[in-house]
N, C-alpha and C positions, 0 to 999 in steps of 0.2 A: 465563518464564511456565510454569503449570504445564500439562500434558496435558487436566486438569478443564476449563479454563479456556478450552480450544482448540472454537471452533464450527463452521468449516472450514477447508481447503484445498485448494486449486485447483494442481493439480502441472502445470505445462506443463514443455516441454524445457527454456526455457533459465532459468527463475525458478518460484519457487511462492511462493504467496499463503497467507501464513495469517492466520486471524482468531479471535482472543480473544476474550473479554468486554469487552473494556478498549484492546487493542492491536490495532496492525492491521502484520505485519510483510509485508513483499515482498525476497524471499531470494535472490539470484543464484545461479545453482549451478557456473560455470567461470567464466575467464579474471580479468584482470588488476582491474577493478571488483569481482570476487569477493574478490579480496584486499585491496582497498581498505576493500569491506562489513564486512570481520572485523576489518581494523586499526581501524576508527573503531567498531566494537560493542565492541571489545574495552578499547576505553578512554574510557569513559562523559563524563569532562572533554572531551575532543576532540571528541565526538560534539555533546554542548551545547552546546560552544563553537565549535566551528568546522564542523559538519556543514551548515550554511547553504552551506558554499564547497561540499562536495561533491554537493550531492543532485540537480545537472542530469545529474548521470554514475553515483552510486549513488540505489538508492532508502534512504530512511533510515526504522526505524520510528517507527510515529505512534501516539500514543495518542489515543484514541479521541474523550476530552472537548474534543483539538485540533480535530480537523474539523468544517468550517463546513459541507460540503454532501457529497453522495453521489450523485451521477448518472450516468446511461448516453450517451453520445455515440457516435452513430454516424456519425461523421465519419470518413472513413478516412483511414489515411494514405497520401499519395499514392504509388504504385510499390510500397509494401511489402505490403498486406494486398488482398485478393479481397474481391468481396464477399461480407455476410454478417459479416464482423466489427466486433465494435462495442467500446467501449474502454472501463471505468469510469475516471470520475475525479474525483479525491479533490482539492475546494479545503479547505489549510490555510494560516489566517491570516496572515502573515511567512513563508511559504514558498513555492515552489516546487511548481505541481501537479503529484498522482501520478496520472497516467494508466497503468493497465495494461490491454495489449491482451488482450483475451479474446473469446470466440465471445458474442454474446447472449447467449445461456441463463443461460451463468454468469457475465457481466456483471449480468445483471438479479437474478440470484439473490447475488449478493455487496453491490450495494449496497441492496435489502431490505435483508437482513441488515443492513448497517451502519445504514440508516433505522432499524429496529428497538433497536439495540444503543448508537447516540453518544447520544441522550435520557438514556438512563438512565446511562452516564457522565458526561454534563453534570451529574445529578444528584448521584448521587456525589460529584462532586469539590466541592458546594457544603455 
């Protein structure tokens, strides 16, 4: 994806979020899933083909025209999060929801954005 094409990102410690026009990538940035992310990005057949097996352990990107819905859940998880944080998450069809935990603000302000941004990819892709 190119930089033009980049709408934001959400940098936390251990992942960042970016969003395209088009794509929506969620990046791990250390341990052993990090090298998992890059071996199956790095080879687009595996990724199609077999990236179903990976994606309860990586996140995998999504493009955009895939997601069916865009919502804020504030459901916590139990022992891990305080309150105040709330989670978006991304239902795609034959896959695996992407829940990434994030503060409100930028929960609510990420999936706007994707509310605004899958329409006109659906469009696109027809």
């Amino acid at each position: 994806m190119s930089e033009k094409d980049l709408v934001m990102v959400i940098d936390k410690p251990d992942f960042v979020v970016k969003l395209y026009t088009d794509l929506l990538e969620v990046d791990l940035k250390k341990g052993v899933k990090k090298e998992i992310e890059d071996f199956l990005e790095a080879k687009p057949f595996l990724r199609e083909n077999l990236g179903f097996l990976f994606q309860t352990a990586v996140p995998i990107d999504v493009p955009l025209k895939d997601i069916k819905s865009a919502t804020v859940d504030r459901e916590l998880y139990p022992g891990v999060f305080a309150q105040g944080w709330a989670r978006a998450k991304i239902v795609v069809p034959k896959q695996k929801d992407l829940i990434i935990p994030l503060t409100p603000g930028e929960s609510k302000k990420l999936v706007d954005r994707l509310n605004e941004l899958i329409p006109i990819a659906k469009r696109k892709k027809l």
